[in-house]
VEXLUMSE-174672 format. One record per residue (C-alpha): residue number from 0; chain; y, x, z negated. Coordinates in steps of 0.2 Angstrom, whole numbers. Layout:
// residues N
[rec NUM A [Y X Z]];
...
// end
This chain:
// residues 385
[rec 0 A [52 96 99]];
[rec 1 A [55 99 79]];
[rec 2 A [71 100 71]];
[rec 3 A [73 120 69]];
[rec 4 A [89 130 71]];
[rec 5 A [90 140 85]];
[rec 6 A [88 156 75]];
[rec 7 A [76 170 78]];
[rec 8 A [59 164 72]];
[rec 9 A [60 174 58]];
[rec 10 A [75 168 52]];
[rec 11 A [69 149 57]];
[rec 12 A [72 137 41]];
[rec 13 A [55 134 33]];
[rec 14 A [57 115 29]];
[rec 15 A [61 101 41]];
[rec 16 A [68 110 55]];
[rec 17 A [83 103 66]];
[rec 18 A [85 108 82]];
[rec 19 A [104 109 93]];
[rec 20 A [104 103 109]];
[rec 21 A [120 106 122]];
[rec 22 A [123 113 138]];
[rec 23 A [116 127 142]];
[rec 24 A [120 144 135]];
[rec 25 A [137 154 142]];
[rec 26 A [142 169 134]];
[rec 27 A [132 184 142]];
[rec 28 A [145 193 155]];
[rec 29 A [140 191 172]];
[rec 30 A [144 176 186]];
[rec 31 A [148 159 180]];
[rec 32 A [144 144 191]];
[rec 33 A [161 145 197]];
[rec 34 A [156 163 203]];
[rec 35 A [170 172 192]];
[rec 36 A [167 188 182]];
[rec 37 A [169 184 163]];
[rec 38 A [184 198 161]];
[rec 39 A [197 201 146]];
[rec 40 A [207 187 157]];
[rec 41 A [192 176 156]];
[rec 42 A [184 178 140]];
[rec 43 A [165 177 136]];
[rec 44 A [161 160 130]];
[rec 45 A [151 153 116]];
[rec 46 A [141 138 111]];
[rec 47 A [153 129 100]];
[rec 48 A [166 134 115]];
[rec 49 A [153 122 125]];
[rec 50 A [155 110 109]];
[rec 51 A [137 115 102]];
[rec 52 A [141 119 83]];
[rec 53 A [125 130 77]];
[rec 54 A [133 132 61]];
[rec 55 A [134 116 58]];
[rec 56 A [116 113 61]];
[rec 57 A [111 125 49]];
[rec 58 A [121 117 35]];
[rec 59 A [114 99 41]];
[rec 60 A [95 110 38]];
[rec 61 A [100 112 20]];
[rec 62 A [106 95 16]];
[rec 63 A [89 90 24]];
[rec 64 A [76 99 16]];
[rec 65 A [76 92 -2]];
[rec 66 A [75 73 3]];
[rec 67 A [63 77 15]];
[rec 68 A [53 84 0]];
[rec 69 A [53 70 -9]];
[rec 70 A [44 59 6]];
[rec 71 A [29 73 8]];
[rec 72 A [11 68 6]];
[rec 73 A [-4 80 1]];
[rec 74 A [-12 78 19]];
[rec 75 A [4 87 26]];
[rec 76 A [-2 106 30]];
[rec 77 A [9 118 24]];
[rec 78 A [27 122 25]];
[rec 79 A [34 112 42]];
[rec 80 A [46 123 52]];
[rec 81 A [34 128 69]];
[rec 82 A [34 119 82]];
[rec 83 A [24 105 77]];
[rec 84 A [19 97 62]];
[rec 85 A [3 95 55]];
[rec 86 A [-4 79 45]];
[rec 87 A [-25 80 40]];
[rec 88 A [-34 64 40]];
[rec 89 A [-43 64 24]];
[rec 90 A [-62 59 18]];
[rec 91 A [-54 42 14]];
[rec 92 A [-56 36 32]];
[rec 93 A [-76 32 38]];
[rec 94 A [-69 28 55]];
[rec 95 A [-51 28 58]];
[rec 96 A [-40 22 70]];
[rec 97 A [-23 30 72]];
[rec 98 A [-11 16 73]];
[rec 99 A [9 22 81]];
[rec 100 A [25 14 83]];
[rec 101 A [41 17 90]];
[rec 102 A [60 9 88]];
[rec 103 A [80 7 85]];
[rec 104 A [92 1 77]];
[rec 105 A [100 -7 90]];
[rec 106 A [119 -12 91]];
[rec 107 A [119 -14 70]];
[rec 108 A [123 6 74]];
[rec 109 A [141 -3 81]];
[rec 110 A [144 -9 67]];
[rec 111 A [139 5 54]];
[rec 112 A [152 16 66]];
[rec 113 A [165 1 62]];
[rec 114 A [163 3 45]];
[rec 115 A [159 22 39]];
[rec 116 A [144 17 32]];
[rec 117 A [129 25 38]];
[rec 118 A [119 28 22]];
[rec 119 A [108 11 27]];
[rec 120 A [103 11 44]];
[rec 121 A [91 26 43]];
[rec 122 A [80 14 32]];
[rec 123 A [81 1 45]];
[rec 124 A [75 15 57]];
[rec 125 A [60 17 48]];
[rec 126 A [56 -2 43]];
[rec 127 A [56 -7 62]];
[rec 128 A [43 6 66]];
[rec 129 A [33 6 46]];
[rec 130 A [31 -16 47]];
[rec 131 A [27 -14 66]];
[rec 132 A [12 -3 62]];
[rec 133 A [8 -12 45]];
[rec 134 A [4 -29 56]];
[rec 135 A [-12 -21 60]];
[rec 136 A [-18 -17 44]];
[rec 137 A [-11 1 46]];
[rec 138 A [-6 12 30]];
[rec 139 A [10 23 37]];
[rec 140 A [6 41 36]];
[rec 141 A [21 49 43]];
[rec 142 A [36 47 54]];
[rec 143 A [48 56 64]];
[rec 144 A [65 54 68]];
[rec 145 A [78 56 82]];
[rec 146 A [96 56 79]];
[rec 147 A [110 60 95]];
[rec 148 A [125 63 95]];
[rec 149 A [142 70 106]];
[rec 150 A [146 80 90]];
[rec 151 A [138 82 74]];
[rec 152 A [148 77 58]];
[rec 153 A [134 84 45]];
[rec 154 A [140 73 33]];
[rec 155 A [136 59 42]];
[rec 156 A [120 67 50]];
[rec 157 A [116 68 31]];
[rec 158 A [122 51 25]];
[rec 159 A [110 45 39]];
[rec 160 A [95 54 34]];
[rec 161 A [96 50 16]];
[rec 162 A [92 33 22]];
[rec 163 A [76 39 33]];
[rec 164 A [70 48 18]];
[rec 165 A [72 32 6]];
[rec 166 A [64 20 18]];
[rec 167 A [48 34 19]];
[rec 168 A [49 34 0]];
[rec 169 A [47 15 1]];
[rec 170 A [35 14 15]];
[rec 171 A [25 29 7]];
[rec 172 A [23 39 21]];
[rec 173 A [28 57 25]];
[rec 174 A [46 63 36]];
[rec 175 A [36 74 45]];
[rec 176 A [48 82 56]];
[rec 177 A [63 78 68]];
[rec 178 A [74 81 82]];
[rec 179 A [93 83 79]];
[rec 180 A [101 84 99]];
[rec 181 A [120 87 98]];
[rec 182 A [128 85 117]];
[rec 183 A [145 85 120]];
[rec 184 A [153 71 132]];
[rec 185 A [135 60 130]];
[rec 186 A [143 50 116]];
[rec 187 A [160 46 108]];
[rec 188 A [166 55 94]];
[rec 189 A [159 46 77]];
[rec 190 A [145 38 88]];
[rec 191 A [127 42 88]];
[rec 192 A [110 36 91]];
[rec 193 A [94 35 82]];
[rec 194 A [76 33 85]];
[rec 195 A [61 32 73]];
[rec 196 A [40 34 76]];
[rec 197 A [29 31 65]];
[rec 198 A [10 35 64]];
[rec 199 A [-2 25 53]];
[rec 200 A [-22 22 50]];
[rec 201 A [-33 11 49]];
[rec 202 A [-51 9 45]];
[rec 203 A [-59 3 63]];
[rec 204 A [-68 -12 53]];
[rec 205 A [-51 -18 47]];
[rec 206 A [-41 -19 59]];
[rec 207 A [-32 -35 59]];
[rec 208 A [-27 -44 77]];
[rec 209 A [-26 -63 74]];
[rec 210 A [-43 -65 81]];
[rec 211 A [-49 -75 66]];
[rec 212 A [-35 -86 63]];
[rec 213 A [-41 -105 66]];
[rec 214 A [-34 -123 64]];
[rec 215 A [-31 -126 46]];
[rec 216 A [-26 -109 41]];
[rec 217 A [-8 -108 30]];
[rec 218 A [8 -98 37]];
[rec 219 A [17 -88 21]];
[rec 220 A [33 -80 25]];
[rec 221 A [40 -68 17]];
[rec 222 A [59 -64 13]];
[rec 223 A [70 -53 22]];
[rec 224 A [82 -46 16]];
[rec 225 A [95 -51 28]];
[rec 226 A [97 -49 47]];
[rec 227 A [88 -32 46]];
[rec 228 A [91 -27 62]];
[rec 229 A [91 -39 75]];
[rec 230 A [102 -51 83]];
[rec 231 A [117 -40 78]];
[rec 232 A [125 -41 96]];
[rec 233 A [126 -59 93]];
[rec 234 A [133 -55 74]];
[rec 235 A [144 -44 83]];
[rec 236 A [152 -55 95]];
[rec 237 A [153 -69 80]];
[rec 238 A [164 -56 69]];
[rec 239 A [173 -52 85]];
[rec 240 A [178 -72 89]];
[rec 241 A [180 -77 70]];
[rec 242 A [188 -61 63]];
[rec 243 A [180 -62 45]];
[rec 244 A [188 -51 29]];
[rec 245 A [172 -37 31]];
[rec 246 A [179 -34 13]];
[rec 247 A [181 -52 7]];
[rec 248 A [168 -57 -4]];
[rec 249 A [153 -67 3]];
[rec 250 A [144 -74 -12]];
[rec 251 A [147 -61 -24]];
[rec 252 A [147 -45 -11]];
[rec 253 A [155 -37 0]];
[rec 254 A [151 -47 20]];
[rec 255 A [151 -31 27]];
[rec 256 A [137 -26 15]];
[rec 257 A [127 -40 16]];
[rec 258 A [129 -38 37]];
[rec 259 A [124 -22 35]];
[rec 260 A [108 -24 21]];
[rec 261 A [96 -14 26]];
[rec 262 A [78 -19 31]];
[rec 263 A [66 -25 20]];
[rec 264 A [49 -12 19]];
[rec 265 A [34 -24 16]];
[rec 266 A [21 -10 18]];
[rec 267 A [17 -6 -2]];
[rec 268 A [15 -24 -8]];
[rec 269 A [5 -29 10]];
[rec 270 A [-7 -14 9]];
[rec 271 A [-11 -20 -11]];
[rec 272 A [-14 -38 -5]];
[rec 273 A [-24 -29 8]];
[rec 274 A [-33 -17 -6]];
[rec 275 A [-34 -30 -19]];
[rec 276 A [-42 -47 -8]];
[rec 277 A [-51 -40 8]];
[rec 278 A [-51 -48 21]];
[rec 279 A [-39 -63 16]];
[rec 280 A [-26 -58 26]];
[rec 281 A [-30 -65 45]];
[rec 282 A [-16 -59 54]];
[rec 283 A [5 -54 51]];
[rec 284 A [20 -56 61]];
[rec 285 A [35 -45 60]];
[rec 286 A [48 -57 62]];
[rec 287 A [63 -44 74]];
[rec 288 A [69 -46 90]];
[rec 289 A [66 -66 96]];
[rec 290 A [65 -73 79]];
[rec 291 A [51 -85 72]];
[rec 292 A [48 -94 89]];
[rec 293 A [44 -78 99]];
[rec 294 A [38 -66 86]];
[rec 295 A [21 -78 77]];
[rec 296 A [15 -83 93]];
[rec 297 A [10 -63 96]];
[rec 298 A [-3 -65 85]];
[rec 299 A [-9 -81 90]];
[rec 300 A [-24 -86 103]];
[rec 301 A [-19 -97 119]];
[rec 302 A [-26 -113 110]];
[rec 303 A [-15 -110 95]];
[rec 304 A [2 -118 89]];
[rec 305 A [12 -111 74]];
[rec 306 A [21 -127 65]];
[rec 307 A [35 -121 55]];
[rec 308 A [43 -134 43]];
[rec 309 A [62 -126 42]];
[rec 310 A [63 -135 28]];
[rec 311 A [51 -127 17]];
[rec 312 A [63 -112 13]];
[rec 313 A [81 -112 8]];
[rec 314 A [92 -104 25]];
[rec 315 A [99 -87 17]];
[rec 316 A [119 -92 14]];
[rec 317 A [123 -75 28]];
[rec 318 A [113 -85 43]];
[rec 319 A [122 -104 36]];
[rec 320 A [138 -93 40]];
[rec 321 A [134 -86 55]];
[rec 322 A [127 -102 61]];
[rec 323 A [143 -113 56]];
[rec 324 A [157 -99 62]];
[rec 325 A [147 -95 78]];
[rec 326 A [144 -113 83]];
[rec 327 A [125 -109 85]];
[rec 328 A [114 -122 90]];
[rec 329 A [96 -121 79]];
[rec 330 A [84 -118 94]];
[rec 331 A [95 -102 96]];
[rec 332 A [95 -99 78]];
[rec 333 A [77 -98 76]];
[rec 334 A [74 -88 91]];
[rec 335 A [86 -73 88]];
[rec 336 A [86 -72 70]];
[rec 337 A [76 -69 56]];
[rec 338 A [83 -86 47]];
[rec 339 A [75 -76 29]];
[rec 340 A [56 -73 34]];
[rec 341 A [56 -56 38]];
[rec 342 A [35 -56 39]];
[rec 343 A [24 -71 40]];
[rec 344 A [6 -68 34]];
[rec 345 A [-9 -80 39]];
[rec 346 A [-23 -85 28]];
[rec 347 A [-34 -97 27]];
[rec 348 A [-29 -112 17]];
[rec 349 A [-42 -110 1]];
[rec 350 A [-34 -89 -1]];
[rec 351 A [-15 -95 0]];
[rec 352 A [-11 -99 -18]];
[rec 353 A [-21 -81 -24]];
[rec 354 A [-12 -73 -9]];
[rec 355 A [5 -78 -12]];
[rec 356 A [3 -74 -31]];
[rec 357 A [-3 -56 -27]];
[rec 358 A [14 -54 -15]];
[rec 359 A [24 -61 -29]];
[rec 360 A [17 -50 -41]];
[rec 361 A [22 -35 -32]];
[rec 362 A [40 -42 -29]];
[rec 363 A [41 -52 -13]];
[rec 364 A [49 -69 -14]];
[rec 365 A [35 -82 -4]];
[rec 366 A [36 -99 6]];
[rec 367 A [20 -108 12]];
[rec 368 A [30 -111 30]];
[rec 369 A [20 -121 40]];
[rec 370 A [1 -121 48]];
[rec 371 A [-9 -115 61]];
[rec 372 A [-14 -131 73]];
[rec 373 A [-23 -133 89]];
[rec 374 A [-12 -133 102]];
[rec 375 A [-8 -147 115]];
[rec 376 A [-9 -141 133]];
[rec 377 A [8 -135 141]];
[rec 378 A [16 -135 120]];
[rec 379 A [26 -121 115]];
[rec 380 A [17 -109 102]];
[rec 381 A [29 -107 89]];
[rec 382 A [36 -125 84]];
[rec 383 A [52 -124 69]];
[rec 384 A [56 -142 66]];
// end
């Protein structure tokens, strides 16, 4: 369901529409539930009476529209306000295949609520979904996005989307449409939820699935930009035992901004390697949810070990504090976070030095991390020694 204003169709806002969700409708007289007549005694009810604020959905519209603007594409038909969105696959593509993805933010939303800061997490959102997709070689056309709450706070709803629209900016792809649900007693005041999709394409010849990685080939990582947004019930539970100064300074910023440092987006400069050395690029891991030693072996063959030399990139200073205040041990370390490789690209060993000089060119800082080796029977997949 687009984001649309429960208006008359005619009246319908003509750019990203939102949509109210609540209980359902009272105000016509007649019987209640309860079987009472609505009377002078018991006056008619209304929506925001049920907590549903329509006017506040329609000033969250007009806070929406211009940033959503700024993220459109020439393959987006007309204005988008119906009931759904429409995206034309250009000439471009000989045969394409559509590429989708879907995610969170997960409990880093916990912490944003702590803080008042929610101007960040909506381009996490669309990083988890945008790098997903980019792993097979997909260039992100548009994405969508969910946000729920119990009540909306349009400045908040806004501060939120501003971040959606910056990580589509980044990511190049079009905020297509959305779904704004406010539903009273489902969530805490200040408390919402987020959710993100994300539709790409790629050419059917150039799909990339780790099929042609082989002993020999290099492993480059690529720098995150901080915890982007995994591991952050374990984060939480460090702040919650340690009981840091959020607003101390951590190396020359705020901790609670660099906790809450928003995903990198590797899709531009990944989809210029892609453009600029065909073929070179054998296969990508997203490094989220179960770190380096869960996430490479994805994209690796049964006979296939990743070696990871840990020491072959400097351990961003956040994780060294997380791993000293929480008592971490390294296994644990590796498989819930990032460690700083927020994407690890494979290549074979004679495209590595051309490779990483085209990533660096388009502003990623790159490691050569380890190798791809045959493995031994009953070995892990991922080793980080």
């Amino acid at each position: 369901m687009q984001r649309a204003a429960p208006t008359t169709p005619a009246a319908r806002p003509p750019l990203y529409p939102l949509e109210i969700l609540g209980s359902s409708r009272a105000g016509c007289r007649g019987q209640t539930r309860e079987g009472r007549t609505l009377s002078a005694n018991n006056p008619s009810l209304s929506y925001r009476d049920a907590g549903v604020d329509i006017e506040a959905g329609d000033a969250l519209v007009d806070r929406i529209k211009p940033m959503a603007r700024k993220t459109m594409r020439p393959e987006v038909l007309g204005s988008i306000g119906g009931f759904g969105a429409l995206f034309e696959l250009t000439g471009k593509y000989r045969e394409p295949v559509l590429v989708s993805g879907t995610d969170g933010v997960g409990t880093k939303l916990k912490l944003a609520f702590q803080l008042d800061k929610h101007d960040t997490v909506g381009q996490d959102l669309v990083a988890m979904s945008v790098n997903d997709i980019l792993v097979q070689g997909a260039e992100p056309l548009f994405f969508l996005d969910y946000f729920a709450c119990g009540r909306l706070d349009v400045d908040t709803a806004a501060s939120v989307v501003s971040g959606i629209a910056r990580g589509c900016e980044l990511a190049g792809c079009a905020l297509i449409g959305g779904e704004t649900a406010e539903m009273p007693g489902m969530y805490p005041d200040g408390e919402y939820d987020l959710a993100g999709f994300a539709v790409g394409a790629v050419e059917k010849a150039d799909i990339i699935d780790g099929s042609r990685i082989a002993p020999g080939d290099v492993l480059l990582g690529l720098a995150s930009s901080g915890a982007h947004s995994n591991g952050y019930s374990l984060i939480r539970k460090i702040i919650d035992v340690t009981k840091p100064n959020l607003d101390g300074d951590f190396h020359g910023r705020p901790l609670r901004d660099v906790i809450l440092e928003p995903t990198r987006i590797y899709v531009k400069s990944m989809l210029a390697l892609m453009q600029a050395q065909p073929g070179v690029v054998k296969g990508m891991a997203h490094i989220t949810g179960g770190g380096l030693t869960e996430n490479v072996p994805r994209i690796l063959a049964d006979t296939l070990c990743a070696r990871i030399d840990a020491a072959s990139w400097q351990l961003p200073y956040l994780f060294q504090w997380l791993k000293g205040a929480g008592n971490v041990a390294a296994d644990e370390m590796y498989r819930v976070f990032n460690c700083g490789i927020g994407m690890v690209v494979v290549v074979a060993e004679a495209d590595a030095d051309a490779a990483a000089a085209q990533l660096r060119a388009s502003g990623e800082t790159v490691s050569i991390i380890g190798r791809v080796e045959a493995r031994v029977d009953g070995a892990a997949q991922a080793i980080v020694a």
